[in-house]
C-alpha positions, 0 to 999 in steps of 0.5 A, a space after each residue: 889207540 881208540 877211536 877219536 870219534 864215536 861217529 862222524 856225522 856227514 851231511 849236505 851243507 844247505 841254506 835250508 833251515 828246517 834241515 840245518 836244525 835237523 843235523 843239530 838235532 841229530 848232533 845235540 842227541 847223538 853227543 848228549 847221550 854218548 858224552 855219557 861215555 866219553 865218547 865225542 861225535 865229529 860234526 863236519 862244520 868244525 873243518 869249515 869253521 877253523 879253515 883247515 885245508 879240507 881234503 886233509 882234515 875231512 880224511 884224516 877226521 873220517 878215518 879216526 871216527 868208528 862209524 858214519 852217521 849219514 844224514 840222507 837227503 835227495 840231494 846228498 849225491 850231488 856233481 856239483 858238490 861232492 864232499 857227501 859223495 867222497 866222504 861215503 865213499 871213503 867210509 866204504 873203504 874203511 869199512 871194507 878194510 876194518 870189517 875183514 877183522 870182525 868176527 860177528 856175522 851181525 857186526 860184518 852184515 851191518 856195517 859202519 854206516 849208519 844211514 838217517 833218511 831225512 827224505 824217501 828220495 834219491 838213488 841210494 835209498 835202495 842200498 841205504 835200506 838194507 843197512 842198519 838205518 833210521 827213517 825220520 821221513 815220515 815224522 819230518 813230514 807230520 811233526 813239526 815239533 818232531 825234536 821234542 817226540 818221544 819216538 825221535 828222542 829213543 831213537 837216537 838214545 837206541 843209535 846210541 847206544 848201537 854206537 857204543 856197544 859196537 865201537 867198544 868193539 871195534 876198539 878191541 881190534 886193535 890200533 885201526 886208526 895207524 895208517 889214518 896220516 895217509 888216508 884220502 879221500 877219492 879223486 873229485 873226477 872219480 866221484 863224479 863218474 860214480 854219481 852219474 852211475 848211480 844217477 842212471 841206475 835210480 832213473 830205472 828204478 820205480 819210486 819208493 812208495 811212501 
């Protein structure tokens, strides 16, 4: 059985304008240019607007999408709100479990997770980078109209044809969606625990230089 999402993109739920019209602009491009091969991108608020029970519905959503596209903001590792921390969290072990099936050394060493850094702030920025990933921080900060450049615009039609190529891939692997009925998300405690740890361990870090 294919995958029923291209990408999930996960993000933080913020009242903030400027970054709520930057995860429609990522989801604008990202489903414009791979509705070209019929391929659907899942966007989180879908859950929140249709009022399922959202433990469930996030698992079951993440665990039927070939990647994660994820929005990284300095605030996406948060104690008080954990659905960022527990939805990457799950991609790690999905990730972990599919990529023991792929053969290519490219494929294994990049990932599933696909990192947008909407800021050069936070502590997982150093293990972010060393995926494959997109760095809109400094565009963000230059560009007001930055949706209507040239460089945001191939960007996203390059992620997306990345997505592409490699969930085709992914697909020819086999049914790795058949345990997604039982598939969860970690505990809130254990999450909590996990963001202290990498809270503690960016403290010791110097700041990432612009």
């Amino acid at each position: 059985m294919p995958f029923e999402y291209s990408c999930f993109i996960s993000f933080r739920h913020s009242k903030h304008k400027l970054l709520q019209k930057f995860v429609e602009n990522i989801y604008d491009h990202l489903s414009t240019f791979l509705s070209v091969y019929k391929k659907n991108v899942f966007l989180d608020r879908e859950s929140l607007k249709n009022g399922d029970l959202l433990n469930e519905s996030i698992a079951f959503n993440l665990c039927h999408s070939a990647f994660m596209v994820m929005i990284y903001t300095p605030d996406y590792l948060d104690e008080n709100h954990t659905w960022c921390a527990r939805e990457y969290k799950a991609m790690l072990r999905l990730e972990q479990e599919r990529l023991k099936l792929w053969t290519s050394n490219y494929d294994r060493n990049h990932g599933l997770i696909i990192p947008i850094i909407y800021s050069q702030y936070g502590p997982l920025l150093s293990e972010l980078k060393e995926r494959l990933f997109i760095d809109f921080s400094k565009l963000m900060m230059t560009k007001p109209k930055y949706a209507q450049t040239k460089s945001f615009h191939q960007e996203l039609f390059n992620l997306a044809e990345t997505i592409n190529e490699r969930c085709d891939k992914l697909n020819y692997l086999g049914d790795l969606c058949k345990d997604c009925d039982n598939f969860t998300l970690p505990e809130e405690n254990e999450i909590k625990l996990w963001i202290k740890s990498k809270s503690l361990q960016s403290k010791k870090q110097p700041l990432p230089r612009q």
